[in-house]
N, CA, C and O atoms as CSV, one atom per row, in Angstrom:
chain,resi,resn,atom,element,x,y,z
A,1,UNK,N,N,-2.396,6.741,-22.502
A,1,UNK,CA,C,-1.066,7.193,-22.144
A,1,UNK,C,C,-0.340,6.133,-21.310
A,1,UNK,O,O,0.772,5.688,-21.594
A,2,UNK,N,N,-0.975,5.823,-20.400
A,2,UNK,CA,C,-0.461,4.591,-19.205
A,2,UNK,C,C,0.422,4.905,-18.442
A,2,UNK,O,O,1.057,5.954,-18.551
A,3,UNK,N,N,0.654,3.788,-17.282
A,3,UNK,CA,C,1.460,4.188,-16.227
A,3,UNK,C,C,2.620,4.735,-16.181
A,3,UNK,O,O,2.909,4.797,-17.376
A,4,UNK,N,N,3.908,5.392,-15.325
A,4,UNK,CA,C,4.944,5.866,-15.448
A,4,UNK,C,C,5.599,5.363,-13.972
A,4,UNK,O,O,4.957,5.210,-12.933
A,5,UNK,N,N,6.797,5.184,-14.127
A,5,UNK,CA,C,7.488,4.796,-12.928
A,5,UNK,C,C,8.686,5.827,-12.964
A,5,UNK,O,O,9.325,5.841,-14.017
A,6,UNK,N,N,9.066,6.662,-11.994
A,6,UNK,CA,C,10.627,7.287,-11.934
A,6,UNK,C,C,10.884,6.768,-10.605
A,6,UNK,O,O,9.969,6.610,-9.797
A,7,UNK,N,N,12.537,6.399,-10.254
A,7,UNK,CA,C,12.759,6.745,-8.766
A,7,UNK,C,C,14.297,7.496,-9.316
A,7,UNK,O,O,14.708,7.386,-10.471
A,8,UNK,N,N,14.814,8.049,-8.522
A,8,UNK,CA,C,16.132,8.958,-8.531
A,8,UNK,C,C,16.818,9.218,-7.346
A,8,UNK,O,O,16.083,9.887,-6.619
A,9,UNK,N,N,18.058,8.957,-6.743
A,9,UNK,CA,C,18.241,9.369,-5.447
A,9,UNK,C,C,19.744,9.746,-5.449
A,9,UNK,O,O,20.308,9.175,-6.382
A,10,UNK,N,N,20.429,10.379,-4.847
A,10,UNK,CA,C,22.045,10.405,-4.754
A,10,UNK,C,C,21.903,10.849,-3.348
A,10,UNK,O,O,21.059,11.458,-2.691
A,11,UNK,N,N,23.182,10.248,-3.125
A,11,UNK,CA,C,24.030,10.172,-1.561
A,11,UNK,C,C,25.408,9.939,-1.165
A,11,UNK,O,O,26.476,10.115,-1.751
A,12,UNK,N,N,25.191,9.629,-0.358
A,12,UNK,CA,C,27.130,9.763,0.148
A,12,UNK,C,C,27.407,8.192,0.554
A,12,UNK,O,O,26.546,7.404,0.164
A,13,UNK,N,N,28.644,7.591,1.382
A,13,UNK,CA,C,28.970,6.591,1.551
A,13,UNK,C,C,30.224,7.057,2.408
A,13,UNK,O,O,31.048,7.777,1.845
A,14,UNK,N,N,30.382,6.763,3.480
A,14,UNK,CA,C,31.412,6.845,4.271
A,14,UNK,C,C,31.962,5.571,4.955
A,14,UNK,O,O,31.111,4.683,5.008
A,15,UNK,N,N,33.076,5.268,5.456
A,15,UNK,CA,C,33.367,3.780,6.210
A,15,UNK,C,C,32.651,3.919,7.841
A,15,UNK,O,O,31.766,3.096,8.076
A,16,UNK,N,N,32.927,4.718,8.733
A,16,UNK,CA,C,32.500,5.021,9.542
A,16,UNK,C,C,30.864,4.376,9.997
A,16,UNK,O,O,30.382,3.432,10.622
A,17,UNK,N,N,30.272,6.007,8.947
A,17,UNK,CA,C,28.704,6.284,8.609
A,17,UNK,C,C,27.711,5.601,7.978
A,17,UNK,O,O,26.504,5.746,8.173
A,18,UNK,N,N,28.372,4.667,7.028
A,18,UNK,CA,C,27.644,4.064,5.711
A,18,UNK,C,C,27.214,4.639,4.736
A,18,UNK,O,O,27.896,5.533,4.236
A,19,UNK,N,N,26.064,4.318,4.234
A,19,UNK,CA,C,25.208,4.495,3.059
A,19,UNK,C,C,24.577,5.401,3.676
A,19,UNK,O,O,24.440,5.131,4.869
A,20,UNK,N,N,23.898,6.889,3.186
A,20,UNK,CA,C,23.059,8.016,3.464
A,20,UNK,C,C,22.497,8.187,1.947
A,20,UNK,O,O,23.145,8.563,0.971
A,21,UNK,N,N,20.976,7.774,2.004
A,21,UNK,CA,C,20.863,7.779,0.239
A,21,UNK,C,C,19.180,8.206,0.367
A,21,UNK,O,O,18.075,7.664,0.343
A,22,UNK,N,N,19.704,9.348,0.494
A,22,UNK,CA,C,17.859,9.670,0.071
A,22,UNK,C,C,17.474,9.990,-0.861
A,22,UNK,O,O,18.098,10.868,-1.457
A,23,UNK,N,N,16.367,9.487,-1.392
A,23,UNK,CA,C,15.695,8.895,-2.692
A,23,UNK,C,C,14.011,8.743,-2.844
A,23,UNK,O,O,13.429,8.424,-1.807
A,24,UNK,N,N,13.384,8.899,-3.770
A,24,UNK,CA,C,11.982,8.972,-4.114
A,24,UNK,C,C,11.959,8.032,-5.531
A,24,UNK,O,O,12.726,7.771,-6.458
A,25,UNK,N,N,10.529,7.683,-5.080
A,25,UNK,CA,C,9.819,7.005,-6.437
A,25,UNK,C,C,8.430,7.615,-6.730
A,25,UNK,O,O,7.634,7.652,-5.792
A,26,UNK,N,N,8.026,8.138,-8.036
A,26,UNK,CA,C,7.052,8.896,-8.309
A,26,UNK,C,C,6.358,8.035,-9.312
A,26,UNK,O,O,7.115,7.516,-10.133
A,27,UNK,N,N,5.242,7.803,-9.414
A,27,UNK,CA,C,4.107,7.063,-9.824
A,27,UNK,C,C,3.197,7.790,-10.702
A,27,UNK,O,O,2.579,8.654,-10.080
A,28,UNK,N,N,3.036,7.754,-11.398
A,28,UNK,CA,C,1.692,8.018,-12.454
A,28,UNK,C,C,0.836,6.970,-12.833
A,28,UNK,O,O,1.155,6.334,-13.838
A,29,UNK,N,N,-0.328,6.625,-12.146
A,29,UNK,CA,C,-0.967,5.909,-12.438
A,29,UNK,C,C,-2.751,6.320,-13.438
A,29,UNK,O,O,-3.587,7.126,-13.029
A,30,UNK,N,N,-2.865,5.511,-14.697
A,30,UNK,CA,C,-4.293,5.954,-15.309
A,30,UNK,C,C,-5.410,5.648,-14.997
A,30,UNK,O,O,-5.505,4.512,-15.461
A,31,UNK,N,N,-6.105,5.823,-14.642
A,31,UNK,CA,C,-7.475,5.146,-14.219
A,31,UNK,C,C,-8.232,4.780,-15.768
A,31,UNK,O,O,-8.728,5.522,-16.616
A,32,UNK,N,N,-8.084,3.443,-15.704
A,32,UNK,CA,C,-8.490,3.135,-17.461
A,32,UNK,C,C,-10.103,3.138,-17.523
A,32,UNK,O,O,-10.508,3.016,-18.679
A,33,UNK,N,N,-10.935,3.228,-16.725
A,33,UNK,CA,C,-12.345,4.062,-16.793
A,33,UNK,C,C,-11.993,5.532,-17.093
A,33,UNK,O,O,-12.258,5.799,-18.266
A,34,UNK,N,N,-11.575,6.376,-16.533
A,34,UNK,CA,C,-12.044,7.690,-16.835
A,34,UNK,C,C,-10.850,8.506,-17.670
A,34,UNK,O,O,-11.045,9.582,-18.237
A,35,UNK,N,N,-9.840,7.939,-17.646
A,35,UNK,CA,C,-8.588,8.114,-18.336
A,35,UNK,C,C,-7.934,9.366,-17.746
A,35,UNK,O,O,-7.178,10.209,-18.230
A,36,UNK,N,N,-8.471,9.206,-16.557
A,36,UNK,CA,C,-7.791,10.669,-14.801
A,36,UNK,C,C,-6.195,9.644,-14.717
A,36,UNK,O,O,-6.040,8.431,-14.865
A,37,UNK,N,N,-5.440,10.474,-14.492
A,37,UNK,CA,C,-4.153,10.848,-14.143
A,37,UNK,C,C,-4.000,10.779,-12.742
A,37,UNK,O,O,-4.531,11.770,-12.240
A,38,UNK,N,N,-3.495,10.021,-11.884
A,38,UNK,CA,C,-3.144,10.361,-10.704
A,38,UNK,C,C,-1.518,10.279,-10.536
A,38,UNK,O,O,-0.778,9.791,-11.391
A,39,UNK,N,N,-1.141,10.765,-9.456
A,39,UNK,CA,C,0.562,10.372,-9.145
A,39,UNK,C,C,0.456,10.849,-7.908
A,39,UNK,O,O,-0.470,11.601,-7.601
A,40,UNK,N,N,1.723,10.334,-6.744
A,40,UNK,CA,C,2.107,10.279,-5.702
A,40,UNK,C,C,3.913,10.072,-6.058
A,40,UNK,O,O,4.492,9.581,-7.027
A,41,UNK,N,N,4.424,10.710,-4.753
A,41,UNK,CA,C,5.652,10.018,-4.767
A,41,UNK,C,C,5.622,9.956,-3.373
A,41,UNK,O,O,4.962,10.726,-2.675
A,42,UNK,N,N,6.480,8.853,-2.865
A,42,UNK,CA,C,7.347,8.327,-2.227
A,42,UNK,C,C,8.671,8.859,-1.670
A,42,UNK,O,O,9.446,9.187,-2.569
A,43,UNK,N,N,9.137,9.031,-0.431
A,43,UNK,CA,C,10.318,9.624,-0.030
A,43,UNK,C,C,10.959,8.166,0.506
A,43,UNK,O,O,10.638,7.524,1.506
A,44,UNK,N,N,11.747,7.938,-0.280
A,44,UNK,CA,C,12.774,6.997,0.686
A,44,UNK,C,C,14.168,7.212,0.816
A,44,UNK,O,O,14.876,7.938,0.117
A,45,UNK,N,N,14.575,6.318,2.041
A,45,UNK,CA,C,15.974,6.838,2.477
A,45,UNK,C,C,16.864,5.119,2.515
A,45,UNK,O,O,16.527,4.147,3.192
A,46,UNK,N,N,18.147,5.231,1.469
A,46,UNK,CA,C,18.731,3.660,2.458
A,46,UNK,C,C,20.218,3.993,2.815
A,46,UNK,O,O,21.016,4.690,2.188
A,47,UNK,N,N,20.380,3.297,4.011
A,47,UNK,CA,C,21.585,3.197,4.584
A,47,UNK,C,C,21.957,1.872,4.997
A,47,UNK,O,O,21.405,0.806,4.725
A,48,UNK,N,N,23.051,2.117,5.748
A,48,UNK,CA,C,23.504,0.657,6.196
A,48,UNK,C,C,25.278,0.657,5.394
A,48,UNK,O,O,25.879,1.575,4.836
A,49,UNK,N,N,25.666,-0.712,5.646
A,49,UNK,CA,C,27.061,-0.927,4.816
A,49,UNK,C,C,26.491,-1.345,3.160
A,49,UNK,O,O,25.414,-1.605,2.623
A,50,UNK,N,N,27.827,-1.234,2.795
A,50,UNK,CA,C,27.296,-1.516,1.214
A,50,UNK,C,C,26.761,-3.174,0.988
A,50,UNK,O,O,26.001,-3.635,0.137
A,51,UNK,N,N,27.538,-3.889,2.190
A,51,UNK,CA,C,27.132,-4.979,1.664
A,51,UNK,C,C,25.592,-5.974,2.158
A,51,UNK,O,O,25.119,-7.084,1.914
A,52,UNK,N,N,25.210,-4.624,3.065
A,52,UNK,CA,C,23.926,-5.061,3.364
A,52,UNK,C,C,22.824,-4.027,3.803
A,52,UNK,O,O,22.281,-3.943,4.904
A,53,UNK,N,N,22.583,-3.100,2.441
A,53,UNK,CA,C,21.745,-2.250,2.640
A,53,UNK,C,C,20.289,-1.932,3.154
A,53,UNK,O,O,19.526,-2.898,3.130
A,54,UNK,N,N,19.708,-0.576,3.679
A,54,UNK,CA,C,18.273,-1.268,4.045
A,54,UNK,C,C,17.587,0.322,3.685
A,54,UNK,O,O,18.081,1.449,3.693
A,55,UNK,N,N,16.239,-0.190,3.379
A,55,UNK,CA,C,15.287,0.828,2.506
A,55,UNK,C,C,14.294,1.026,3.497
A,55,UNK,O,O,13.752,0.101,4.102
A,56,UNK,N,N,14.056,2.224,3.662
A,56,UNK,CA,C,13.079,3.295,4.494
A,56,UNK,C,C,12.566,3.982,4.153
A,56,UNK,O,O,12.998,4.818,3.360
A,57,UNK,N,N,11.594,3.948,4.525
A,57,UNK,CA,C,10.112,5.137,4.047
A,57,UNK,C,C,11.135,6.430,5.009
A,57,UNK,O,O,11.640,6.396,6.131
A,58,UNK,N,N,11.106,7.341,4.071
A,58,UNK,CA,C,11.382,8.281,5.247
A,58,UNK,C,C,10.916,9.380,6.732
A,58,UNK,O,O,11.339,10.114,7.625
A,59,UNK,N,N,9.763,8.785,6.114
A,59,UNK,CA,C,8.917,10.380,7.021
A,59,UNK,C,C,8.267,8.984,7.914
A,59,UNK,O,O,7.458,9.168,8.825
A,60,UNK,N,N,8.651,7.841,7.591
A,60,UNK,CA,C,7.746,6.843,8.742
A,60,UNK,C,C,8.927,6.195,9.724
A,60,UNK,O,O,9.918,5.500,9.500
A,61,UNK,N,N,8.325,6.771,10.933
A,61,UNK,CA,C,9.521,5.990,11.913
A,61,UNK,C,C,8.977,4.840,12.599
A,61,UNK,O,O,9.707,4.057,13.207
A,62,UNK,N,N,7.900,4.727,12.536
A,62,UNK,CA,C,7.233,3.253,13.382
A,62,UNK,C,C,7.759,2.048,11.979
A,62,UNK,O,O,8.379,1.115,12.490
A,63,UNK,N,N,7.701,1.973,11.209
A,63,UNK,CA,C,7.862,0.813,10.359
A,63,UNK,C,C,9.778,0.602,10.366
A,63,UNK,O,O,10.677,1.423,10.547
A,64,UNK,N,N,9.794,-0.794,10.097
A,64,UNK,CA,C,10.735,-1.599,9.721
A,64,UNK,C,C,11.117,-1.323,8.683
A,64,UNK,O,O,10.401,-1.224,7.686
A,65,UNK,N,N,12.708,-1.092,8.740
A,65,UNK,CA,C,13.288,-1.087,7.409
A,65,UNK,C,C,13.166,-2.359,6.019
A,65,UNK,O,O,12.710,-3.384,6.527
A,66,UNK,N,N,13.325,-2.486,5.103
A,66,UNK,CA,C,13.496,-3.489,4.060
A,66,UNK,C,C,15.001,-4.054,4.103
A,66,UNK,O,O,15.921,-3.237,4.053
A,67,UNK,N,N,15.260,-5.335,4.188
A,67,UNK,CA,C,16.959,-5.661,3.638
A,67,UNK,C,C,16.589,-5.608,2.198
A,67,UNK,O,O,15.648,-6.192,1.659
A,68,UNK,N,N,17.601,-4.705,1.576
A,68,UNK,CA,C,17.768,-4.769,0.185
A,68,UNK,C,C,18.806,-5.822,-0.289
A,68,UNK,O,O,19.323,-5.289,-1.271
A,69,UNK,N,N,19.334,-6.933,-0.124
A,69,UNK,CA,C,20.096,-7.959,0.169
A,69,UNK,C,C,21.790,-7.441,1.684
A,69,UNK,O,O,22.353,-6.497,2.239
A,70,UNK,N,N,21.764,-9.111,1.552
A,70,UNK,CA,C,23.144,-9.088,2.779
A,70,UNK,C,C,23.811,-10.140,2.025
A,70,UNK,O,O,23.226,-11.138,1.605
A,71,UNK,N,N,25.315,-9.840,1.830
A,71,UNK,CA,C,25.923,-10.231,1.357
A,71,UNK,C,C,27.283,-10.637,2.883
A,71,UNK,O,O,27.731,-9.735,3.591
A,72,UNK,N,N,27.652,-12.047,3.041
A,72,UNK,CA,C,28.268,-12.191,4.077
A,72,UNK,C,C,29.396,-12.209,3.694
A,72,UNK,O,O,30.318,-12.344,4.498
């Protein structure tokens, strides 16, 4: 069958507020020994301005956001 990738997210955008975009990525991975099925997803959140967004685990507050690029 093999692996599967989804992510999906919608959000808002304000001038003020920014980017509010919470979002998940869900995984199906095969174990090609036993041909078991696993999956997990992922909760992420990005905000920031549009022209320099940043990606967050959501439920983790000790880690550093990602720059998803900065555009000057």
């Amino acid at each position: 069958m093999g692996d599967t990738h989804n992510a999906q997210g919608f959000g808002g955008y304000d001038y003020f507020n920014g980017l509010n975009v919470p979002c998940a990525v869900s995984c199906k991975i095969e174990n090609p020994e036993t041909q078991v099925m696993s999956a997990t997803t992922i909760p992420l959140l990005i905000t920031g301005g549009l022209l320099n967004p940043t990606l967050w685990i959501a439920n983790k507050k000790d880690v550093d956001g990602l720059s998803l690029f900065n555009v000057d």
